[in-house]
C-alpha positions, 0 to 999 in steps of 0.5 A: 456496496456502497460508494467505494472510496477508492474508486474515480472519480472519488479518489480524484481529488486526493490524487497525487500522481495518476497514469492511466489505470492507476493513482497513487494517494496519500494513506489515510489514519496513522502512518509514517510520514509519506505513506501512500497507496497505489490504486486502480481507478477501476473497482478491484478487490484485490491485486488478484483481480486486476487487469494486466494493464492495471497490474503494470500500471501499478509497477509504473507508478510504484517507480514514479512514487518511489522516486518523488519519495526520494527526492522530498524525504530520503528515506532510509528503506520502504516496506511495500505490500498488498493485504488482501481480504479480511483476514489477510488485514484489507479494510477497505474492498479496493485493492491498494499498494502500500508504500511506506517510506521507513526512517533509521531514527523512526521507533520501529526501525528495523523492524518489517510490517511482519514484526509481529507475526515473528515473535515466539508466541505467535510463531508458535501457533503460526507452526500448527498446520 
């Protein structure tokens, strides 16, 4: 694999709060105002490869991101969530928290990152098992 982008100390210099096995930065590409991602320091492909320590680490630093959040934007809801794997819509092989602050006057409000999944046609197909 080449050199992963969110791997440390790659990562660093984008790093607004770190701890000690994790380090939250802001997202990449076309997001809500304040979003950002939980990553371990350590290479992990997915949340299920993280270490006990990382994994609360992670829960740690969600608290802290949540709370700078708060204190520079209000916002009015999160969404949080892992993708993992391809099809699960990971595109970087680094396992990574999103969180993103949601706004009440923000197009989409209301709607959650599953919005797309619950609409009829794809509910539809979502029910042959």
């Amino acid at each position: 694999m080449e050199k992963c982008p969110f791997c440390w100390p790659e990562v660093e210099k984008e790093a607004i709060l770190v701890n000690e096995h994790c380090v939250f930065i802001k997202t990449f590409g076309k997001v809500l105002v304040g979003s950002g991602m939980i990553v371990p320091k350590k290479h992990r492909e997915t949340v299920f490869d993280l270490s006990e320590d990382e994994f609360l680490d992670t829960y740690r630093l969600l608290n802290e991101v949540k709370k700078l959040i708060d204190e520079k934007l209000s916002p009015d809801g999160y969404n949080v969530g892992w993708n993992c794997y391809v099809v699960g819509g990971q595109t970087v092989p680094h396992a990574h928290l999103h969180i993103i602050p949601r706004f009440k006057d923000e197009p989409l409000a209301g709607k959650g990152i599953r919005h797309h999944l619950k609409q009829k046609e794809n509910l539809r197909k979502s029910l042959r098992l």
